[in-house]
N, C-alpha and C positions, 0 to 999 in steps of 0.2 A: 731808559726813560719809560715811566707808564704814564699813561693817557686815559680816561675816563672817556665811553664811548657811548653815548643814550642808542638803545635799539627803538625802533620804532615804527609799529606795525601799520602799514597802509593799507589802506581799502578795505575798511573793517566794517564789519556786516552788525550796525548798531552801536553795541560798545566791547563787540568781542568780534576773536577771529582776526584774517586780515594776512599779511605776507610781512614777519619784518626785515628791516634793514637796519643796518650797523649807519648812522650820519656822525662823520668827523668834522670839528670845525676845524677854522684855523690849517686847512691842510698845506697853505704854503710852506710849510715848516718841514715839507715831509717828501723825500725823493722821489721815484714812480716803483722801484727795487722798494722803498720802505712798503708805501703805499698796499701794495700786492704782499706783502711777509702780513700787515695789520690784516687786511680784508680775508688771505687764510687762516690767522690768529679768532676772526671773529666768527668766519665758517657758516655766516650765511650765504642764501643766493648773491646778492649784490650789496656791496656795501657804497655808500656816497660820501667823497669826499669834496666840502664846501673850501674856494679860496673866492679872494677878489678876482673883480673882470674889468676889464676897461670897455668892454662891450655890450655887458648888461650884468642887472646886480648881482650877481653871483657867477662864478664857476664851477661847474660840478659836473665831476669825474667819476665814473662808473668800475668798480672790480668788486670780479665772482672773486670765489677760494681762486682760482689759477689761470684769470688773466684779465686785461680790461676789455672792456664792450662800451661801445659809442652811445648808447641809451639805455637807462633803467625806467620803465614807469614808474614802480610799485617806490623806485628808493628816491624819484623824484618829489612823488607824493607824501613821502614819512619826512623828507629833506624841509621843505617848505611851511607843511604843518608845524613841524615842529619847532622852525622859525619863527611863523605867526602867533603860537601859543605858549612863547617864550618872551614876546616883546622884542624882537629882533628881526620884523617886516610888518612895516605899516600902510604900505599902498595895494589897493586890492588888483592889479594891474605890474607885474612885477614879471623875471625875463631868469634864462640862463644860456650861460654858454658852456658850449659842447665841445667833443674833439670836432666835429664837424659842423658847429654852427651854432647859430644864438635858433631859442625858443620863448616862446610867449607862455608865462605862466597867468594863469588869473584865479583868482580866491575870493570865496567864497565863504563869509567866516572863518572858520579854521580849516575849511576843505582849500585842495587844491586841483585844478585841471590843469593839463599840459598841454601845450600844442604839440602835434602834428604832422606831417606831411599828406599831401595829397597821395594815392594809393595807385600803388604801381603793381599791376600784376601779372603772373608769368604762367602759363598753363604745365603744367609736367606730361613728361613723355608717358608713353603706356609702360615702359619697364621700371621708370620712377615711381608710377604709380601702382606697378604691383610689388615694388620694393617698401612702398609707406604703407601697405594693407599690412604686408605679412611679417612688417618691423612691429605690427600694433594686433595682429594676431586676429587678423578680421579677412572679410571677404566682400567682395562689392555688395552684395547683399544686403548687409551692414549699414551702405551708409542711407543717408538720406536725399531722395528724389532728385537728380537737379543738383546735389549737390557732390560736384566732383572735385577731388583734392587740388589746390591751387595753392603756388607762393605767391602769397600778398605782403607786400612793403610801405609799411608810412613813415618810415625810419629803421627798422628792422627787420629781417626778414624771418616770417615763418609760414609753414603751409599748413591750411586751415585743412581740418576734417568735419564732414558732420557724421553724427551717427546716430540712426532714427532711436533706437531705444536703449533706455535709462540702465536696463541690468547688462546691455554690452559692455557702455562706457564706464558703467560704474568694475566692472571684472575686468574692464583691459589688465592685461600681464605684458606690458610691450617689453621687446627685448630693443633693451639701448643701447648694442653695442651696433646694430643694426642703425638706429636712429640718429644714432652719432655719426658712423659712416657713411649715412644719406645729408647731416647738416653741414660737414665737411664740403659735400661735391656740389651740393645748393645755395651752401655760405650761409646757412639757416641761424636761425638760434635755438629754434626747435620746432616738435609740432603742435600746434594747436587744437586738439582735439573737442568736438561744441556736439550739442544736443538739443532739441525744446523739448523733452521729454523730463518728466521729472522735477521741471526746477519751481520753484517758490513761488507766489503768485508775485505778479509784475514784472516779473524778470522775464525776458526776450529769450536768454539763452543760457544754459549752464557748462563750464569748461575746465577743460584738463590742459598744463601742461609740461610735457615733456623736454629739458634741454641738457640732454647729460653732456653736449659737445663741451659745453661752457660748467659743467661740474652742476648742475642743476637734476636728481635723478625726477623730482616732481616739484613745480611751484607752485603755491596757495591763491597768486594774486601777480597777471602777467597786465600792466597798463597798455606796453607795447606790443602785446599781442589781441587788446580788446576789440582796441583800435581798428588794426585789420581784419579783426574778424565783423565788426559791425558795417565797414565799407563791406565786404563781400557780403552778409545778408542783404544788405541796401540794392549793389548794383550786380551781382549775380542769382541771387533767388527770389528780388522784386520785393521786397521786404519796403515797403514806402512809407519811410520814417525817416528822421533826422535824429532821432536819438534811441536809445540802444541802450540798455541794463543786462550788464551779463554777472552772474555770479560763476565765480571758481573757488575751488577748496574743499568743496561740501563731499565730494566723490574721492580726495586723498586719503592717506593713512599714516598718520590719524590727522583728524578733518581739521581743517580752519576755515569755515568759513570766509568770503570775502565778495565785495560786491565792487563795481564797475560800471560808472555813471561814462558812457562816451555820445557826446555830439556833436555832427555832423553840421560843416558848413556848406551849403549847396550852391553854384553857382545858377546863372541864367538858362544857362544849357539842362538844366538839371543833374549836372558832372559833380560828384565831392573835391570840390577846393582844397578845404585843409579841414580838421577835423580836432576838438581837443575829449580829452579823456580822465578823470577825475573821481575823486574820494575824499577821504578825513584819516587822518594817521594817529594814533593813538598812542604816547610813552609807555615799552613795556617792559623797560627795564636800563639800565646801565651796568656796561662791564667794564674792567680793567684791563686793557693790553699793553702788553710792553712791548716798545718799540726797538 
């Protein structure tokens, strides 16, 4: 059987650029063995597969080329837009479920933000953290003030880096067999490597990411990894803001721009509650897989 599969670039910086994804409809038709044969057949970072939920309006299920992951931002984002600009989601207040739970989506014309979790984070030991410097070819020197490597989690986990200047991060040569070995023993999805050097005027912060665990060797556009990186400038380098524009892409090879609207819900305490994270997805193309 072949299937007709619109790819569809999120988090696109104007009308270009952006991270895509493979979005299936119709996925109840399809086993979890098919599912992972299509998502390697389409051979991007993550592809989304849409069914019914009985628990909010959609279902949607996350696989790289070789294996499933409990959350995609980037193919949340290309998922939903691509609904709304197709006539098939009409409420601006709409929802999904997950292997692990229902999320609150909200839209914004044809943008989508996703919810969030509240941010959970874990400090690394000194030999994890001379194991993340020398997987990424740097030296404390490198990073930036204040800001020491941590795993932060709002749904995923990855450990954020900063790195004061623009010609380091932009040359990282990271070795991934190393980073993969480190996202294994962390349960990572990968690193998140940020900078404020260099980036576009407005934008907070520009970023890299690395997840070869999950066949990822660079992403263009990481939602779940915005996310935690925008809780950590908030409540670790004093950053007192509620919302956060990061761009990533621009530093890959060869570049995709993409950009990364995330906002922070603050509690009484002044603690981040939950947090959503958003863009606009753009159709850039459809292909044919056979199943």
């Amino acid at each position: 059987m072949k299937i007709e599969v619109p790819i569809v670039s999120a988090f696109v910086d104007g009308n270009s650029g952006g991270n895509p994804a493979g979005v299936v409809l119709h996925a109840e038709r399809f086993s979890s063995e098919q599912k992972q044969r299509i998502a390697a057949a389409i051979g991007l970072s993550e592809t989304a597969f849409v069914s019914p939920s009985d628990s909010a309006d959609i279902k949607l299920e996350f696989f790289t080329p070789t294996q499933q992951i409990a959350h995609c931002g980037h193919a949340t984002i290309a998922t939903f837009s691509y609904l709304r600009q197709n006539g098939l989601l009409a409420r601006d207040q709409s929802s999904k479920e997950t292997i692990d739970g229902c999320r609150s989506i909200n839209m914004e014309g044809d943008s989508a933000y996703m919810e969030q979790k509240a941010p959970r984070y874990e400090p690394l030991n000194d030999a994890d953290i001379q194991l993340t410097l020398q997987a990424l070819g740097i030296t404390s020197a490198d990073l930036i003030a204040g800001a020491k490597p941590t795993l932060v989690n709002t749904g995923n986990s990855f450990v954020v880096i900063g790195i004061r200047d623009v010609d380091t991060i932009k040359g990282l040569q990271p070795d991934l067999a190393l980073i993969e070995k480190l996202s294994d023993a962390l349960d990572l999805i990968g690193f998140y490597v940020f900078s404020f050097d260099g980036v576009g005027s407005g934008r907070d912060a520009g970023a890299r990411m690395f997840g070869p665990r999950y066949g990822i060797r660079e992403e263009s556009a990481t939602g779940m990894a915005a996310g935690p990186l925008a809780c950590y400038l908030r409540e670790y380098l004093g950053i007192d803001k509620d919302e956060f524009i990061v761009e990533q892409g621009r530093w890959m090879s060869p570049p995709s721009p993409s950009v990364i609207n995330v906002r922070l819900h603050i509690d009484d305490t002044g603690k981040i509650e939950s947090l959503f994270a958003g863009g606009r997805g753009a159709l850039k193309e459809v292909v044919e897989v056979t199943v």
